[in-house]
C-alpha positions as CSV (number, residue, x, y, z in Angstrom):
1,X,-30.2,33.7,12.8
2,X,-33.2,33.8,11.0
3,X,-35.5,35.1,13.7
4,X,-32.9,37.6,14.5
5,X,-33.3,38.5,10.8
6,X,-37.1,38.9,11.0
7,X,-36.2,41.2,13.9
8,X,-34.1,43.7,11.8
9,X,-36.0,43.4,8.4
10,X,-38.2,46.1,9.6
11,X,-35.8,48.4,10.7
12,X,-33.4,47.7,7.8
13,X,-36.0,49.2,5.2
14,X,-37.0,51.8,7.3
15,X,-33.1,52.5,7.0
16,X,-33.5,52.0,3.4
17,X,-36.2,54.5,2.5
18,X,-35.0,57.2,3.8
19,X,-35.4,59.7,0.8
20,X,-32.3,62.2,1.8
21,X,-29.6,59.7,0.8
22,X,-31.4,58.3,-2.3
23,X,-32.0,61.7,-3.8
24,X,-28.1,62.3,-3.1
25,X,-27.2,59.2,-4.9
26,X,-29.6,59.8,-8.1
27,X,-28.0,63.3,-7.7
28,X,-24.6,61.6,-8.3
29,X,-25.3,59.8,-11.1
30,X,-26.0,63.2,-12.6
31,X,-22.4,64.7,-12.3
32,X,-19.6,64.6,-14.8
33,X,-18.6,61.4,-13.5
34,X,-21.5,59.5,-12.5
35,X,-20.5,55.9,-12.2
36,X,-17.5,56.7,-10.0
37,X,-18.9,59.1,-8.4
38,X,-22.3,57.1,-7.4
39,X,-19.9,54.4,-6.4
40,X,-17.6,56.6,-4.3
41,X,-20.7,58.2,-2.6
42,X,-22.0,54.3,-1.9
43,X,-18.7,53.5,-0.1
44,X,-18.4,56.7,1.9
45,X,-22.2,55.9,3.0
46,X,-21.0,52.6,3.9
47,X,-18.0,53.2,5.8
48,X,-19.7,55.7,8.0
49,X,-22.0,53.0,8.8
50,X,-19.8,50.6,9.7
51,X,-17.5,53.2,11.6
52,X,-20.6,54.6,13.7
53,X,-21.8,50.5,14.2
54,X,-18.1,49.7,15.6
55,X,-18.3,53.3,18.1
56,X,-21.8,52.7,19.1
57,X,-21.0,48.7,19.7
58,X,-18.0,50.4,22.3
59,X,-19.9,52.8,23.7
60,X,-22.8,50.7,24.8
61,X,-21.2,47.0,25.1
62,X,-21.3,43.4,24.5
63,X,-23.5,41.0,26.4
64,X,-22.8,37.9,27.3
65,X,-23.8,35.2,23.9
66,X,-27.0,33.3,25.4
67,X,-27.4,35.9,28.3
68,X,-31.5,36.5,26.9
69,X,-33.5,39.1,28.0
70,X,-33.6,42.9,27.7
71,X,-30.7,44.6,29.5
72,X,-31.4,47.6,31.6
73,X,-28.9,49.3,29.3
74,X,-30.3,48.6,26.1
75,X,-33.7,49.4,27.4
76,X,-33.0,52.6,28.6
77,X,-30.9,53.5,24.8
78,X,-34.2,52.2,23.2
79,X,-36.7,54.2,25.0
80,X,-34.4,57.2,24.4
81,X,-34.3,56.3,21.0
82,X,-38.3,56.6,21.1
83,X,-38.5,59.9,22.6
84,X,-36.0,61.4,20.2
85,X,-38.0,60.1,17.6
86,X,-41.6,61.1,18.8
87,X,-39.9,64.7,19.3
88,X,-38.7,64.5,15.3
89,X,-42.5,63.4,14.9
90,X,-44.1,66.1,16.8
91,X,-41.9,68.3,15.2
92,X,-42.7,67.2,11.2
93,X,-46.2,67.7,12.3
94,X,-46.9,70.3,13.7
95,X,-43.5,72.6,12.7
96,X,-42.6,74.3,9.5
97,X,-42.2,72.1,6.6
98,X,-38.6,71.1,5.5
99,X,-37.7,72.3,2.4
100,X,-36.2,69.4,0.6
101,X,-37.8,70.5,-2.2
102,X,-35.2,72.8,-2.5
103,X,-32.2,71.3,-1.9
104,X,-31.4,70.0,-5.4
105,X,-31.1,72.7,-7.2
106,X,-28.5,74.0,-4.9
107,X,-27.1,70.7,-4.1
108,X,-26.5,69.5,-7.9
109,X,-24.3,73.2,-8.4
110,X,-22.4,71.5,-5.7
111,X,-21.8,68.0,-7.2
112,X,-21.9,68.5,-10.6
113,X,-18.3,69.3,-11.0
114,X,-17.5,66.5,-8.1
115,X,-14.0,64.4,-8.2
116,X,-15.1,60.6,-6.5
117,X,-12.9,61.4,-3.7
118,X,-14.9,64.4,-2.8
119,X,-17.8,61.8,-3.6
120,X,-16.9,58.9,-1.1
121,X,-16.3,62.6,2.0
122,X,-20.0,63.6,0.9
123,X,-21.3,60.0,1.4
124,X,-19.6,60.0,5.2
125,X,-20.6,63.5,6.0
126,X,-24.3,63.0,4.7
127,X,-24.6,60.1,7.0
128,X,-23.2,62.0,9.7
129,X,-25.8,64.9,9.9
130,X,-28.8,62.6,8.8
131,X,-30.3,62.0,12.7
132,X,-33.0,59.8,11.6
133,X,-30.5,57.2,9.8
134,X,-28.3,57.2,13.2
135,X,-31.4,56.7,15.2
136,X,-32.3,53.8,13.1
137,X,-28.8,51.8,12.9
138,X,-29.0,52.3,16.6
139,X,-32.3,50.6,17.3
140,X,-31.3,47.4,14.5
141,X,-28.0,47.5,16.6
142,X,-29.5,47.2,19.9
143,X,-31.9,44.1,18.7
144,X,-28.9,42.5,17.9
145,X,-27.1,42.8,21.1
146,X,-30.1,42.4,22.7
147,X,-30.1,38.4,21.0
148,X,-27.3,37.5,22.6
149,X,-26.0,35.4,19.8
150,X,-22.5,34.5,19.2
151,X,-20.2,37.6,17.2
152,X,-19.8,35.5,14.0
153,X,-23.6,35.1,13.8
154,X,-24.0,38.7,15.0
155,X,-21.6,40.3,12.4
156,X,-23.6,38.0,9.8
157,X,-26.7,39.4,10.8
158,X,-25.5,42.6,10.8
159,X,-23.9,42.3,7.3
160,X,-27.3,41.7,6.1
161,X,-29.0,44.8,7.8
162,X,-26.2,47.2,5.7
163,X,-27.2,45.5,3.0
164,X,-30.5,45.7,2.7
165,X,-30.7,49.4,4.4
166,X,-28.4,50.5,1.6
167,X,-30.4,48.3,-1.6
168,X,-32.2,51.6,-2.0
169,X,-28.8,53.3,-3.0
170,X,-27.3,50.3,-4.9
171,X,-30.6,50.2,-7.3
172,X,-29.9,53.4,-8.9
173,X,-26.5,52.3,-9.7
174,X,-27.7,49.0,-11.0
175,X,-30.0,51.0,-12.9
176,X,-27.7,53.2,-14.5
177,X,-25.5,50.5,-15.3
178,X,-27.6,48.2,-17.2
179,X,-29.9,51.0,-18.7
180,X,-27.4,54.3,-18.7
181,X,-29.3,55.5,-22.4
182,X,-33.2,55.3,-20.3
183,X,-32.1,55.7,-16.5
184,X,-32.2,59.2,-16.7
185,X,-36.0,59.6,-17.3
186,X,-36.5,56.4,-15.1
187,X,-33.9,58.1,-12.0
188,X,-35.5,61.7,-12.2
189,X,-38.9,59.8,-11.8
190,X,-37.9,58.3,-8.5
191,X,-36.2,61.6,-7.8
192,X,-39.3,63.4,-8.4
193,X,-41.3,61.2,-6.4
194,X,-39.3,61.1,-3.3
195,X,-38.9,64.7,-3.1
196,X,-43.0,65.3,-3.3
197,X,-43.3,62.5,-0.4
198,X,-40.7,63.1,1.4
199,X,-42.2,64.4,4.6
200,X,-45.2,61.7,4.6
201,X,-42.7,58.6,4.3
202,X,-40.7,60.4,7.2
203,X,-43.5,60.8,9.2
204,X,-44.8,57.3,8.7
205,X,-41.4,55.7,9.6
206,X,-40.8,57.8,12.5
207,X,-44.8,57.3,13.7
208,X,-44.5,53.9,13.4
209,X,-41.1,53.4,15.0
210,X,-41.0,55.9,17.7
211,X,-43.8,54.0,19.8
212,X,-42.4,50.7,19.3
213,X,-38.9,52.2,20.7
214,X,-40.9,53.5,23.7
215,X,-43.0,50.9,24.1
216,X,-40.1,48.1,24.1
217,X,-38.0,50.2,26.3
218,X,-40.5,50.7,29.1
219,X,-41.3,46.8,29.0
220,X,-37.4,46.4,28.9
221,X,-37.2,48.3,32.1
222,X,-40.0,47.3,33.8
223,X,-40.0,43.5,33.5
């Protein structure tokens, strides 16, 4: 499992730094009720990745345990993935900025007066509309299929890829818990930062990882 691992770590933190969702999250431990809140937000992030990992495991299948070798089916969702990817790419280069910048201001009138039930919906439907995030649990799911390892060791493997893809959102909360007098100056800081780099960390992820889609689905469906 631990090759399989070494496999995934990559695409776990690109999972991970996302800045969309982490923004959300500091956002959340903003609100009246930030610990519940933050926590509800967490789980509804969660679930939504665990419900699109069960669809998308459906939709595209199981192989065989021990069957090796890329499948012409996973080859062909991987250089897909790729293209999509290099079309978000061209798109963040050479298009209009995004204006994430933006999107606190109107997004903390929106949460601050949030109940954790409406919390845990935002987490699922922020997961939902984030394309990038979806692109990326695909890909990390497709290397695991593509192992052909047994489900227990599979599901294992895939426990740790949530978990790490999702540290980025459990550190704020961790933060807050152990600090809740300083986080806020130390929260607003990461906040800050993530907003003014936004578009150069999405642009590095998705430069780095929309060629390697390409490139391994190609080789997938050529060799």
């Amino acid at each position: 499992m631990g090759s399989l691992i070494l496999e995934l770590l990559p695409v776990a933190i690109a999972f991970a730094v996302i800045p969309v969702p982490v923004v959300a999250m500091i956002l959340m431990l903003s609100t009246n009720r930030p610990l519940a809140n933050a926590i509800a937000f967490l789980a509804g992030w969660v679930i939504a990745t665990v419900i699109f990992s069960i669809a998308l495991l459906m939709l595209i299948g199981t192989p065989d345990p021990g069957g090796g070798g890329d499948s012409v089916y996973l080859s062909v969702v991987r250089l897909a993935l790729g293209v999509i990817l290099l079309v978000f790419l061209a798109g963040m280069c050479f298009g209009r900025p995004a204006g994430l910048v933006e999107t606190p201001t109107r997004f903390i009138k929106a949460v601050d007066d949030l109940e954790p039930h409406q919390s845990l919906t935002t987490g699922l439907g922020l997961f939902v509309i984030t394309m990038k995030n979806i692109a990326l649990l695909t890909f990390g799911l497709t290397i695991v299929l593509d192992a052909g390892v047994d489900f227990a060791t599979g599901a294992a493997a895939w426990a740790i890829f949530i978990l790490i893809g999702t540290s980025t959102l459990t550190a704020p909360i961790i933060v807050y818990m152990i600090a809740p007098d300083r986080a806020e100056p130390i929260l607003t800081s990461w906040k800050d930062w993530l907003l003014r780099n936004n578009r150069v960390i999405l642009i590095v992820v998705t430069a780095v990882l929309g060629p390697l889609l390409v490139i391994s689905g190609l080789l997938g469906l050529l060799g």
